[in-house]
C-alpha positions in Angstrom: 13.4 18.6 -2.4 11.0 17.8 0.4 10.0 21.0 2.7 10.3 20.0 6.5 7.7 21.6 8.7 9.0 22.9 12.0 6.8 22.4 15.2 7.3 23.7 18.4 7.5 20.8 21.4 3.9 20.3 23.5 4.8 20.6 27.1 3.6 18.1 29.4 0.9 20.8 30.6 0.1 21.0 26.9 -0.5 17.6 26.5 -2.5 17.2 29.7 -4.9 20.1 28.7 -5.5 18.2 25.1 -6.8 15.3 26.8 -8.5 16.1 29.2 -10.8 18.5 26.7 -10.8 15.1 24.6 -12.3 13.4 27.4 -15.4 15.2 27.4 -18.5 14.0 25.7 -19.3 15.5 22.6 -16.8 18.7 23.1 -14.0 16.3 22.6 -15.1 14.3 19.4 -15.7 18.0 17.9 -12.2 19.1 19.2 -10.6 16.2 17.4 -12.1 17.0 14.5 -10.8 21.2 14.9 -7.5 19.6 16.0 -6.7 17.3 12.9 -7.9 19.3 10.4 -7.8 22.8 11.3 -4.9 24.7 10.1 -3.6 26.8 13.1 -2.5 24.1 15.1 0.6 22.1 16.8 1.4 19.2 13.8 2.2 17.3 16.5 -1.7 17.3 18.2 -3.2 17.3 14.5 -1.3 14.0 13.6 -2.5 12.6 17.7 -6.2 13.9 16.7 -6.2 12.4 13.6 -4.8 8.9 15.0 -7.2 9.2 17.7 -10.1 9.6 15.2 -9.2 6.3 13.0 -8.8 4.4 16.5 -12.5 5.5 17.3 -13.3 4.7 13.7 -12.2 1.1 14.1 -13.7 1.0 17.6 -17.3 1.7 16.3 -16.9 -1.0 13.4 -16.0 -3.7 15.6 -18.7 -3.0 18.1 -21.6 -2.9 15.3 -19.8 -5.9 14.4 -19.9 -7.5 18.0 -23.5 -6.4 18.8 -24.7 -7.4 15.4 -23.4 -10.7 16.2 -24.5 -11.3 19.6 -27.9 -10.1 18.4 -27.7 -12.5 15.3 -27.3 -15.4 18.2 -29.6 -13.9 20.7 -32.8 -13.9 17.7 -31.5 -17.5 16.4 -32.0 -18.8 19.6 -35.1 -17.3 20.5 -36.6 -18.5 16.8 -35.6 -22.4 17.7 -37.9 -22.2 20.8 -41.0 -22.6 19.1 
């Protein structure tokens, strides 16, 4: 039998509040991190924090990917000017 956590519903102020503190530089990535895998709160924000995280996960990979590219072209045409 599966056990079925209970959460109580983030309010609109609640919600507000979370992203706006997720917004700030630095205090926010660390506040993700406290969010998804701390213990004490909402399952609701842990489960947002965590989806947030994997979206700025993938975010970063594709722009290594993008600036490693653009400087792959950038050095292959500066190399055929000699």
């Amino acid at each position: 039998m599966e056990t079925q956590l209970q959460a109580n519903v983030m309010s609109v102020k609640d919600w507000v509040i979370t992203i706006l503190i997720a917004a700030i530089p630095l205090v926010g990535i660390v506040m993700l991190f406290v969010w998804a895998f701390g213990s004490n709160d909402n399952i609701n924000k842990a489960n947002w924090a965590k989806a947030t995280l994997i979206w700025a996960a993938i975010a970063i990979v594709l722009s290594f990917f993008m600036w490693g590219t653009i400087a792959a072209l950038f050095l292959a045409g500066a190399g055929g000017n000699s």
